[in-house]
HTML snippet that shows the backbone in 3Dmol.js (N, CA, C, O; Angstrom):
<script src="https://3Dmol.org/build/3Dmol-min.js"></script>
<div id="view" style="width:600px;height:400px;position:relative"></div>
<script>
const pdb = `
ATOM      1  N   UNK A   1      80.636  98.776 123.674  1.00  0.00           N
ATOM      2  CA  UNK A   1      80.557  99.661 122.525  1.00  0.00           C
ATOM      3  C   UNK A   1      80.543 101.105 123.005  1.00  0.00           C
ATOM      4  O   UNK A   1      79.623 101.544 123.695  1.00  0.00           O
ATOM      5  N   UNK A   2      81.710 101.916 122.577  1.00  0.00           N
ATOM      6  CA  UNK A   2      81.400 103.427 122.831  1.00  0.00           C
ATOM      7  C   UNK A   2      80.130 104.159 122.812  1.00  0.00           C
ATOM      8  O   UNK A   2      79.452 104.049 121.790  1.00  0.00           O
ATOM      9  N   UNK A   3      79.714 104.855 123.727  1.00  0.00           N
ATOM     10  CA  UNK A   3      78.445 106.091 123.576  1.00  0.00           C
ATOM     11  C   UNK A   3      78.946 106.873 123.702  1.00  0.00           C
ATOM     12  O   UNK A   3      79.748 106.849 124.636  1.00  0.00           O
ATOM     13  N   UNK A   4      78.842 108.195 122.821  1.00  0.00           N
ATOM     14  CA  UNK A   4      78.959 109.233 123.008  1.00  0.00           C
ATOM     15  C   UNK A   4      80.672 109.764 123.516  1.00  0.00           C
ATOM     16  O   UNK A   4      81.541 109.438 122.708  1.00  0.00           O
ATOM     17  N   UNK A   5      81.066 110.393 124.539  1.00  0.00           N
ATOM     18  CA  UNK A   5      82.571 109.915 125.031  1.00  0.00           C
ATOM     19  C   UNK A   5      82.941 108.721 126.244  1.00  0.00           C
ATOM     20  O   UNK A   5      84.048 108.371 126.654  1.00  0.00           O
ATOM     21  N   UNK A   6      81.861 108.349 126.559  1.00  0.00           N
ATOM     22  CA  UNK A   6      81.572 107.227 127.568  1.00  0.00           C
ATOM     23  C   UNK A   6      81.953 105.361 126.837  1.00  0.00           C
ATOM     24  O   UNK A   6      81.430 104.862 125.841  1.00  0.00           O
ATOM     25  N   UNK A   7      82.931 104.765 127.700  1.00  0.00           N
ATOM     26  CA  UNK A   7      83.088 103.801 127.510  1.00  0.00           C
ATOM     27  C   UNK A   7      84.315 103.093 126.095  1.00  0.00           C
ATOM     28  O   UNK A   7      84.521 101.967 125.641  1.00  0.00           O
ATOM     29  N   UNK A   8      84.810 104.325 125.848  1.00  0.00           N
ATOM     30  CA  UNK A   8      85.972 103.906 124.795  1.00  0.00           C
ATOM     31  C   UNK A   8      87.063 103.168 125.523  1.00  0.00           C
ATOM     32  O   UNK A   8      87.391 103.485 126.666  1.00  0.00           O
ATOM     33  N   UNK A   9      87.649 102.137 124.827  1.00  0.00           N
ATOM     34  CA  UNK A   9      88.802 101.275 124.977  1.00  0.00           C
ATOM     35  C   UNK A   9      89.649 101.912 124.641  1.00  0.00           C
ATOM     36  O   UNK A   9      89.553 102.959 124.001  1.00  0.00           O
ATOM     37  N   UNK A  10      90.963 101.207 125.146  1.00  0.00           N
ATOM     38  CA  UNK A  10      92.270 101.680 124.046  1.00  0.00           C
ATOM     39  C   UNK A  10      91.909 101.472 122.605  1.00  0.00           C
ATOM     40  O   UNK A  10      91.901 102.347 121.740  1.00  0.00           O
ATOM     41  N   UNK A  11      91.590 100.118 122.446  1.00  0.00           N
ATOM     42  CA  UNK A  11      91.553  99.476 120.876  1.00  0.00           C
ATOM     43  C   UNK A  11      90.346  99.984 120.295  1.00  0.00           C
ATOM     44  O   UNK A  11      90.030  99.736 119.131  1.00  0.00           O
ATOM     45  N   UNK A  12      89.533 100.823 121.220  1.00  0.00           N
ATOM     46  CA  UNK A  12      88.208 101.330 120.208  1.00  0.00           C
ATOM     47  C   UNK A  12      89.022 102.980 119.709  1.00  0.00           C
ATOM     48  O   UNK A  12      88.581 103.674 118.792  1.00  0.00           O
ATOM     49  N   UNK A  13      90.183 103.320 120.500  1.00  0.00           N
ATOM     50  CA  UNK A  13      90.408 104.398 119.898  1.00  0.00           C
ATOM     51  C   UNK A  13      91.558 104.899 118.588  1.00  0.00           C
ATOM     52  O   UNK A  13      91.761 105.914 117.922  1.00  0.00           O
ATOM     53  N   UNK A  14      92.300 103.103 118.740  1.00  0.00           N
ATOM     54  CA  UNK A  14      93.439 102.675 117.938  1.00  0.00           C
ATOM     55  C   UNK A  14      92.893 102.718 116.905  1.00  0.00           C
ATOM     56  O   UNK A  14      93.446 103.418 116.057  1.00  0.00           O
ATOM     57  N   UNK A  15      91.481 101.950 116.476  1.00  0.00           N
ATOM     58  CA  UNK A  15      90.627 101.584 115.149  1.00  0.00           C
ATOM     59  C   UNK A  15      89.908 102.714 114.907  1.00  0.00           C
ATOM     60  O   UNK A  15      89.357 102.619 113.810  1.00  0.00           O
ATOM     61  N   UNK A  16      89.585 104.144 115.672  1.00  0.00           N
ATOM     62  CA  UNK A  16      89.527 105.257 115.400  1.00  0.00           C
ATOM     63  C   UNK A  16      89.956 106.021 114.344  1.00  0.00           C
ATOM     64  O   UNK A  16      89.587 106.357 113.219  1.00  0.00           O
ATOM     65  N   UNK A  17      91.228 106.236 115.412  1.00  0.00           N
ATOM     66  CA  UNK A  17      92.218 106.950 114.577  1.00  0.00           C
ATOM     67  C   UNK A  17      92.784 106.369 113.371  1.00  0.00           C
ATOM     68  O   UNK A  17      93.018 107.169 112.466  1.00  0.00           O
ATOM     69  N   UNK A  18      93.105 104.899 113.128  1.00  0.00           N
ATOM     70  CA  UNK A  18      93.387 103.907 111.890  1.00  0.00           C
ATOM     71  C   UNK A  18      92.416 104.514 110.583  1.00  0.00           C
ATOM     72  O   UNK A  18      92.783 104.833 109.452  1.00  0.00           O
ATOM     73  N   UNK A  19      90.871 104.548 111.267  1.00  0.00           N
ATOM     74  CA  UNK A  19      90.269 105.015 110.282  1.00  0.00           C
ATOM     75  C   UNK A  19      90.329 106.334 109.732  1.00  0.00           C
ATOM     76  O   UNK A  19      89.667 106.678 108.753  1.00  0.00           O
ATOM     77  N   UNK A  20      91.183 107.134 110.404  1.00  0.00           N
ATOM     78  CA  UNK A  20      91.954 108.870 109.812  1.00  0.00           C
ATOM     79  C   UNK A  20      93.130 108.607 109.228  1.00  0.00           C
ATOM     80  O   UNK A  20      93.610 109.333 108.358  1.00  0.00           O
ATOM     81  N   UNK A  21      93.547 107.800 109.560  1.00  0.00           N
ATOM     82  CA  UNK A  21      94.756 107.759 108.520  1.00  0.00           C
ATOM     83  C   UNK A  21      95.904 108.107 109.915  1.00  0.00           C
ATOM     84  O   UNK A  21      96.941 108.567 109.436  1.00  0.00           O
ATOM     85  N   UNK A  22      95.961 108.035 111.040  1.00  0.00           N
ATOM     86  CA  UNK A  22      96.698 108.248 112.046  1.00  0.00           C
ATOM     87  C   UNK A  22      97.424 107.297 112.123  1.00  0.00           C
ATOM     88  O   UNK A  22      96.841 106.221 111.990  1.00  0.00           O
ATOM     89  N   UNK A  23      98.923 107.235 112.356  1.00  0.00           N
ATOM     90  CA  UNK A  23      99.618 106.417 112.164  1.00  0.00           C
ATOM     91  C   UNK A  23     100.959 106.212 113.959  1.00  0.00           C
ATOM     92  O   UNK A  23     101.516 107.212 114.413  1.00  0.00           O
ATOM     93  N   UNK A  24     101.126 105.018 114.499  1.00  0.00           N
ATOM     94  CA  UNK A  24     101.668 105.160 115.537  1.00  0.00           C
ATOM     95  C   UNK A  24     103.173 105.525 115.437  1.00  0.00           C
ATOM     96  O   UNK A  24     103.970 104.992 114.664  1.00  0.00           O
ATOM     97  N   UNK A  25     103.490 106.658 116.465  1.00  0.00           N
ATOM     98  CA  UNK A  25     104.262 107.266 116.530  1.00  0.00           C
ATOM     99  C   UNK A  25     105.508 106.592 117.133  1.00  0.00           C
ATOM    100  O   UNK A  25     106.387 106.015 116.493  1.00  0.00           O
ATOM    101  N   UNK A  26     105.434 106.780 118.656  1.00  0.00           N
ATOM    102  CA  UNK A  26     105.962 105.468 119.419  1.00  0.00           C
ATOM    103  C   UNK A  26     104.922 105.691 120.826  1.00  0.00           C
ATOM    104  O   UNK A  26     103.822 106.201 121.036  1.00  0.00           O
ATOM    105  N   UNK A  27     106.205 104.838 121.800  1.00  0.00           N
ATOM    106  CA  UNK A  27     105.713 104.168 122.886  1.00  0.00           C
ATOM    107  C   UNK A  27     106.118 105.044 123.853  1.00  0.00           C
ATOM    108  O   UNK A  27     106.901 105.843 123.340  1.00  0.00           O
ATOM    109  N   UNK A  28     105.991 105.209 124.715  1.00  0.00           N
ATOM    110  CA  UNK A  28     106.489 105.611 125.923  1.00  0.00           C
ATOM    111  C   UNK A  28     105.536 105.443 127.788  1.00  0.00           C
ATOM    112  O   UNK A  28     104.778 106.182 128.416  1.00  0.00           O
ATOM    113  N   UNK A  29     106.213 103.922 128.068  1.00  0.00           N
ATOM    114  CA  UNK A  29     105.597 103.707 129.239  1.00  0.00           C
ATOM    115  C   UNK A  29     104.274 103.358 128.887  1.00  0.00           C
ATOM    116  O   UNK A  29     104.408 103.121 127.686  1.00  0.00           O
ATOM    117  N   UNK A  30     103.413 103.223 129.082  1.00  0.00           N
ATOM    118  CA  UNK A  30     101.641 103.214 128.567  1.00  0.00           C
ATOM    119  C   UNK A  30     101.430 104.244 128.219  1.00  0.00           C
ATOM    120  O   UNK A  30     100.490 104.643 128.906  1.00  0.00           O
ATOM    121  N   UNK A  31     101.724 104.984 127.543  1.00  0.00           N
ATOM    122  CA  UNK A  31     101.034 106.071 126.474  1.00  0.00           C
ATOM    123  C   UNK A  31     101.579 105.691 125.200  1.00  0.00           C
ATOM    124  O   UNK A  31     102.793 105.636 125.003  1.00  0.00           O
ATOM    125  N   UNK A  32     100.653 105.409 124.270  1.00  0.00           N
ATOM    126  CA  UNK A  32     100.890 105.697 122.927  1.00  0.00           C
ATOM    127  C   UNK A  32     100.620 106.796 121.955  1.00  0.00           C
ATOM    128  O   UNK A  32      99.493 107.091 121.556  1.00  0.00           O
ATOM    129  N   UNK A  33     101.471 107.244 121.682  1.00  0.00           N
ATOM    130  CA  UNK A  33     101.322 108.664 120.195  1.00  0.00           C
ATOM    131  C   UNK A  33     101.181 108.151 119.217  1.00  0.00           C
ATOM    132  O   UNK A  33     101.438 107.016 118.814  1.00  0.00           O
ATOM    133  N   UNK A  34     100.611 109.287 118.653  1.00  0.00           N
ATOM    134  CA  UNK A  34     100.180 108.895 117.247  1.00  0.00           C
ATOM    135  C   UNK A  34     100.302 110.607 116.195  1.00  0.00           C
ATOM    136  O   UNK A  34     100.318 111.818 116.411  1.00  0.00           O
ATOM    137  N   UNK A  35     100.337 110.028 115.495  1.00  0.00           N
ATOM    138  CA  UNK A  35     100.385 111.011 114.314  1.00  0.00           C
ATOM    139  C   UNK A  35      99.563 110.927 113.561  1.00  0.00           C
ATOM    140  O   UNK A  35      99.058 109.833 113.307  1.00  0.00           O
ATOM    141  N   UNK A  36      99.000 112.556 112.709  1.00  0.00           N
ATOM    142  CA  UNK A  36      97.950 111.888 111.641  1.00  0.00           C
ATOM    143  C   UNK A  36      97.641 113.479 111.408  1.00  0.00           C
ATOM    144  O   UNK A  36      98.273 114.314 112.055  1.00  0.00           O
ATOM    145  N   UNK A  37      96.434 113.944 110.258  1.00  0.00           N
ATOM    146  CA  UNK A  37      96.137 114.977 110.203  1.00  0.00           C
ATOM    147  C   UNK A  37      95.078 115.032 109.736  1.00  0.00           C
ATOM    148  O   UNK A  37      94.877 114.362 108.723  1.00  0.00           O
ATOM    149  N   UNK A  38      94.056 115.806 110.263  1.00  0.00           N
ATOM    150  CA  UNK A  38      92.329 115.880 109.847  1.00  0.00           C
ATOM    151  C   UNK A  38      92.111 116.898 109.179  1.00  0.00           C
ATOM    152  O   UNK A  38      92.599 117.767 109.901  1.00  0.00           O
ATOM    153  N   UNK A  39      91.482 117.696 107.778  1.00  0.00           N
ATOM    154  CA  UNK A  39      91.497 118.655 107.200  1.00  0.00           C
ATOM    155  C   UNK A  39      92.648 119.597 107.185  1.00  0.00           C
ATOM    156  O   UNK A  39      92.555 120.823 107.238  1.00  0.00           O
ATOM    157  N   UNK A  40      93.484 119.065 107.127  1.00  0.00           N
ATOM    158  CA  UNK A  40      95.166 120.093 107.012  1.00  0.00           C
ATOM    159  C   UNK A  40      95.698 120.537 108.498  1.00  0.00           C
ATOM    160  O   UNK A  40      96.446 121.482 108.744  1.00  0.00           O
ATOM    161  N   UNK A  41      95.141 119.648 109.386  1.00  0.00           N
ATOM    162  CA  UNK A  41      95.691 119.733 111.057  1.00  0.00           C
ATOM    163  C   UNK A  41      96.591 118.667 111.116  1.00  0.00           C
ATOM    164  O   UNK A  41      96.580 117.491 110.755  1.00  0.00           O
ATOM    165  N   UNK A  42      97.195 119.248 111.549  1.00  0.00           N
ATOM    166  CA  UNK A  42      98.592 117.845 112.039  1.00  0.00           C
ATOM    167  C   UNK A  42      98.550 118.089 113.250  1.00  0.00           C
ATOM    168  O   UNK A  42      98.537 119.238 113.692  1.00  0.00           O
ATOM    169  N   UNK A  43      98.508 116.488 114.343  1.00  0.00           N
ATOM    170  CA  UNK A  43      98.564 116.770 115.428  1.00  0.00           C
ATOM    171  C   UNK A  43      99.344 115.416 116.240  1.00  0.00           C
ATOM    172  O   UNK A  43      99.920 114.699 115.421  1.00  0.00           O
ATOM    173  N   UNK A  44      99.451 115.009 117.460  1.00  0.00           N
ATOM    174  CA  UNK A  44     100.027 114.245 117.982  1.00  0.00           C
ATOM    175  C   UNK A  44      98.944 113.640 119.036  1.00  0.00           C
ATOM    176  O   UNK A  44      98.719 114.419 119.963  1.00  0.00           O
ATOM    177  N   UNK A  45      98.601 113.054 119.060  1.00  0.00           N
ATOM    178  CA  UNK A  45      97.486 112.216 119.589  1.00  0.00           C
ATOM    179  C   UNK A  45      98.176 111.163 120.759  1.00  0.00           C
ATOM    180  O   UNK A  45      98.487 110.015 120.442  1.00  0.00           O
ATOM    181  N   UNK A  46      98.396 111.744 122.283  1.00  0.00           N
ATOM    182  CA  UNK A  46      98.582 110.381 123.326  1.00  0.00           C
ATOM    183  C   UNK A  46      97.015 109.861 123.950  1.00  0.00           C
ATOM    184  O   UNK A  46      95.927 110.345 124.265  1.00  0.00           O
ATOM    185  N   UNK A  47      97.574 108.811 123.901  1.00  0.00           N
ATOM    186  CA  UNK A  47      96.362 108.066 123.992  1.00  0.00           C
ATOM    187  C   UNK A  47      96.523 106.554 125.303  1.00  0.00           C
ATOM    188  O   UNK A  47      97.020 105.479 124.968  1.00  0.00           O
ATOM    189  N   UNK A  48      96.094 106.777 126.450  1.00  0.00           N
ATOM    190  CA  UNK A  48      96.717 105.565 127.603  1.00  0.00           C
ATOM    191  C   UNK A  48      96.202 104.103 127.249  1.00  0.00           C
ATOM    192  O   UNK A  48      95.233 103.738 126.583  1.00  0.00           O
ATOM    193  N   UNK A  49      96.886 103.610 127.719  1.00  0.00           N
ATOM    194  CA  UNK A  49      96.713 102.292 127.524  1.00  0.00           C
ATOM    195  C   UNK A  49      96.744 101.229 128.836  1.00  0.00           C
ATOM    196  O   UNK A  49      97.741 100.582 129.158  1.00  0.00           O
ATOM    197  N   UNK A  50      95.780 101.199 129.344  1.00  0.00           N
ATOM    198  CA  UNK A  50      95.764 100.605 130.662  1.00  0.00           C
ATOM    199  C   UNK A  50      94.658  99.000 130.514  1.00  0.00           C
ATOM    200  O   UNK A  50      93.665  98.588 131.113  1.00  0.00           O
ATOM    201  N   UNK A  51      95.233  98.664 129.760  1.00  0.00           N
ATOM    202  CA  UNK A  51      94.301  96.827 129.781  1.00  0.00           C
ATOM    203  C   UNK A  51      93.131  97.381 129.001  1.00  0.00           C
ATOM    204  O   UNK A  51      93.092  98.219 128.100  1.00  0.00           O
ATOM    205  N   UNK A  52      91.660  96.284 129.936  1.00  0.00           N
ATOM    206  CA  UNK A  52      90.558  96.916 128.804  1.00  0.00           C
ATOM    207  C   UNK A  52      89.513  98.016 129.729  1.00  0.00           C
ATOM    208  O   UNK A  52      88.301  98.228 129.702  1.00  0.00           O
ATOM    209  N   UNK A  53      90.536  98.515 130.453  1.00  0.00           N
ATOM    210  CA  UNK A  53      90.137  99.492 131.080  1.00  0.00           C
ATOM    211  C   UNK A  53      89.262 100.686 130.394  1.00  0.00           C
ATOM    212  O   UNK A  53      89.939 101.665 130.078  1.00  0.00           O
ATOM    213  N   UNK A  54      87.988 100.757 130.136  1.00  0.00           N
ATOM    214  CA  UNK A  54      87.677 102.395 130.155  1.00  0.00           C
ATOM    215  C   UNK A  54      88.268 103.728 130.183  1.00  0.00           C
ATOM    216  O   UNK A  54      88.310 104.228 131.307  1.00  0.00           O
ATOM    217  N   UNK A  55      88.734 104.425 129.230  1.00  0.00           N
ATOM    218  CA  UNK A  55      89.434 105.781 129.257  1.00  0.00           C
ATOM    219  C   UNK A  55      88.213 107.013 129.910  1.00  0.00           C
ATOM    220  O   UNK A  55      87.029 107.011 129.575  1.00  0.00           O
ATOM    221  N   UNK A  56      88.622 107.663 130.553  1.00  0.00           N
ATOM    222  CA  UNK A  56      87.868 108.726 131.486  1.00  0.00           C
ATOM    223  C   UNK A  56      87.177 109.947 130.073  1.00  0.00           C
ATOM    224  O   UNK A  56      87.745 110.725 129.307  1.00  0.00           O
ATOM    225  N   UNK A  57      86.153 109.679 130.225  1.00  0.00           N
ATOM    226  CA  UNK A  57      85.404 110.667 129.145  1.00  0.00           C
ATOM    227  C   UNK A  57      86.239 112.258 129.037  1.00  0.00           C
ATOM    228  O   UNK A  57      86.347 112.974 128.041  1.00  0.00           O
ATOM    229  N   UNK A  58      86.648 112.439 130.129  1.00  0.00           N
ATOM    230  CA  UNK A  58      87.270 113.941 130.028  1.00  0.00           C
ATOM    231  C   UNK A  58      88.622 113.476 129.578  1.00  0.00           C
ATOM    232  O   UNK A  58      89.207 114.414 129.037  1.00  0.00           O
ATOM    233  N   UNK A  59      89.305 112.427 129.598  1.00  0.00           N
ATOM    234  CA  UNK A  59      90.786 111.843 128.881  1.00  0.00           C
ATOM    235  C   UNK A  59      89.839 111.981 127.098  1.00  0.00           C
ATOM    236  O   UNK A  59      90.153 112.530 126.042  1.00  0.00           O
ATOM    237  N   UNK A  60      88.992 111.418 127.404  1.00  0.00           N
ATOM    238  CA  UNK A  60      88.781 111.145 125.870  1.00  0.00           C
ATOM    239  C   UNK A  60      88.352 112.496 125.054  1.00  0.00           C
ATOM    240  O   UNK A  60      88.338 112.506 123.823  1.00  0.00           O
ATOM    241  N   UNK A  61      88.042 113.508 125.754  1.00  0.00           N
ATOM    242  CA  UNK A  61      87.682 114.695 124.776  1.00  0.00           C
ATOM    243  C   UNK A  61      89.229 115.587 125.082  1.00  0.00           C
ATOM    244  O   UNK A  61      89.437 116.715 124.635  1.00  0.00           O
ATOM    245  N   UNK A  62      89.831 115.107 125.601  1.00  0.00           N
ATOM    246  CA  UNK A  62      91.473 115.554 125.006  1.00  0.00           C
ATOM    247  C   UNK A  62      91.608 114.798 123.936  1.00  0.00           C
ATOM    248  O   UNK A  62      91.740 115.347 122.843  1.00  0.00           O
ATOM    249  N   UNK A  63      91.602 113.516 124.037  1.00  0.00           N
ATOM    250  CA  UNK A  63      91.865 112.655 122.418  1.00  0.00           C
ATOM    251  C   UNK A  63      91.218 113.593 121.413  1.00  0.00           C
ATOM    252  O   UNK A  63      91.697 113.983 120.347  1.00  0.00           O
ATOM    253  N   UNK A  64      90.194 113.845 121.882  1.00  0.00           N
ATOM    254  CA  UNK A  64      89.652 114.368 120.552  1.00  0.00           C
ATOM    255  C   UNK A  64      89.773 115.837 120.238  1.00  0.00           C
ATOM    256  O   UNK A  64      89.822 116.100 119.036  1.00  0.00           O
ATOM    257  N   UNK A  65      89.819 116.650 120.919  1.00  0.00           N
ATOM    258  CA  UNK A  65      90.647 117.558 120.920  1.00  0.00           C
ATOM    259  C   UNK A  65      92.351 117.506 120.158  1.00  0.00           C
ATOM    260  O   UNK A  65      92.624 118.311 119.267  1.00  0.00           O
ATOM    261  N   UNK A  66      93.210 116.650 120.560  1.00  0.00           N
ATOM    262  CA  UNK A  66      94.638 116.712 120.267  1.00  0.00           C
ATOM    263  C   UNK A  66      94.661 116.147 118.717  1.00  0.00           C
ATOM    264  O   UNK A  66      95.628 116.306 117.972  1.00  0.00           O
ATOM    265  N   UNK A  67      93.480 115.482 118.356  1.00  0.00           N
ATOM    266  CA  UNK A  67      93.395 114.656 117.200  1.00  0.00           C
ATOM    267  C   UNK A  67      92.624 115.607 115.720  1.00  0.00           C
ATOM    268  O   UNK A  67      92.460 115.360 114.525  1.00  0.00           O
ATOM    269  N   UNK A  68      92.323 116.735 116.623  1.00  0.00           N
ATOM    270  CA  UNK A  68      91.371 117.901 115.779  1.00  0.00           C
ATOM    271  C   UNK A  68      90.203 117.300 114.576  1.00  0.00           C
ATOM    272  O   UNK A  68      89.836 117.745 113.488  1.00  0.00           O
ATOM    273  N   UNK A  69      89.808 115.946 115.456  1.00  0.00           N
ATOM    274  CA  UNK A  69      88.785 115.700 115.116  1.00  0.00           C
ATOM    275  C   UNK A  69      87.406 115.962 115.525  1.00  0.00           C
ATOM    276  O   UNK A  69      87.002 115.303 116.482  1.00  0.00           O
ATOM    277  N   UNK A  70      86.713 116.688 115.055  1.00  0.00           N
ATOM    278  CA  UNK A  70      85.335 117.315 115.886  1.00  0.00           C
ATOM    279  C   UNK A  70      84.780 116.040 116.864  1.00  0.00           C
ATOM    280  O   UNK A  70      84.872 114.884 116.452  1.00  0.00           O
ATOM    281  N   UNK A  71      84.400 116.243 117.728  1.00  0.00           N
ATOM    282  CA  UNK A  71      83.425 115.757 118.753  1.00  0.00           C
ATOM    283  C   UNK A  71      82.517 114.954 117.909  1.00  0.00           C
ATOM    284  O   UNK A  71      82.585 113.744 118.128  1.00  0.00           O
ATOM    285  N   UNK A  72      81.748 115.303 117.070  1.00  0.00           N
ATOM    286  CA  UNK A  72      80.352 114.721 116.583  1.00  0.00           C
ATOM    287  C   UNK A  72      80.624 114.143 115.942  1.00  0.00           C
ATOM    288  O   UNK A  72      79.797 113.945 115.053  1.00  0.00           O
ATOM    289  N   UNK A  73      82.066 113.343 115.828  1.00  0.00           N
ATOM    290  CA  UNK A  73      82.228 112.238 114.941  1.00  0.00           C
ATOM    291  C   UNK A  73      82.916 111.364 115.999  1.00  0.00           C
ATOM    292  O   UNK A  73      83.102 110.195 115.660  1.00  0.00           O
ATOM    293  N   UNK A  74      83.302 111.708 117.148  1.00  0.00           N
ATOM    294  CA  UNK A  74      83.691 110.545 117.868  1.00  0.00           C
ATOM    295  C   UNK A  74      82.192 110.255 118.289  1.00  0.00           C
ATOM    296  O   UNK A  74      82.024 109.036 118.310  1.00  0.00           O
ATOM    297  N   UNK A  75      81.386 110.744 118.529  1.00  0.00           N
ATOM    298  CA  UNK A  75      80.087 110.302 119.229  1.00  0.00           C
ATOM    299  C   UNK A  75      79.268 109.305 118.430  1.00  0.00           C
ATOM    300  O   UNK A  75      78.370 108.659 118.970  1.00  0.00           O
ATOM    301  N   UNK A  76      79.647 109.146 116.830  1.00  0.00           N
ATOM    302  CA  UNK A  76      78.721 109.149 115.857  1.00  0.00           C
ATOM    303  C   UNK A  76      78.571 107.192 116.073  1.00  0.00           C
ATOM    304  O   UNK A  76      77.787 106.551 115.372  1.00  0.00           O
TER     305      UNK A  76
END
`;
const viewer = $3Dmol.createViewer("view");
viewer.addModel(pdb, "pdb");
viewer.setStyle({}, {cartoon: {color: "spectrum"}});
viewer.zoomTo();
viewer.render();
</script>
């Protein structure tokens, strides 16, 4: 289970963004894009996909960053 930016999956960040209304863009190699927009931000969201590997907390506050979703709701 995610804490904080520690320990997110790919699929914990797929069901993330699903829940914004982010929609997949395409593929390219193991990165997946995404599209979507949070309070009138449109942004493009890559996101790696390496098994059920752990994404690197500093990968993940780019997600959240590129996704212009505040921090204190990925933590929540």
């Amino acid at each position: 289970m995610p804490k904080g930016m520690n320990n997110w999956r790919f699929l914990d960040v797929k069901k993330f963004l699903s829940k914004y209304r982010f929609t997949l863009s395409h593929v390219h190699g193991s990165h997946y894009f995404y599209i979507g927009s949070h309070e009138g931000k449109v942004g493009q969201v890559c996101v790696p996909f390496h098994g059920t590997r752990a994404i690197h907390p500093k990968t993940m506050k780019s997600i959240a960053r590129q996704s212009g979703i505040p921090e204190n709701k990925w933590k929540a």
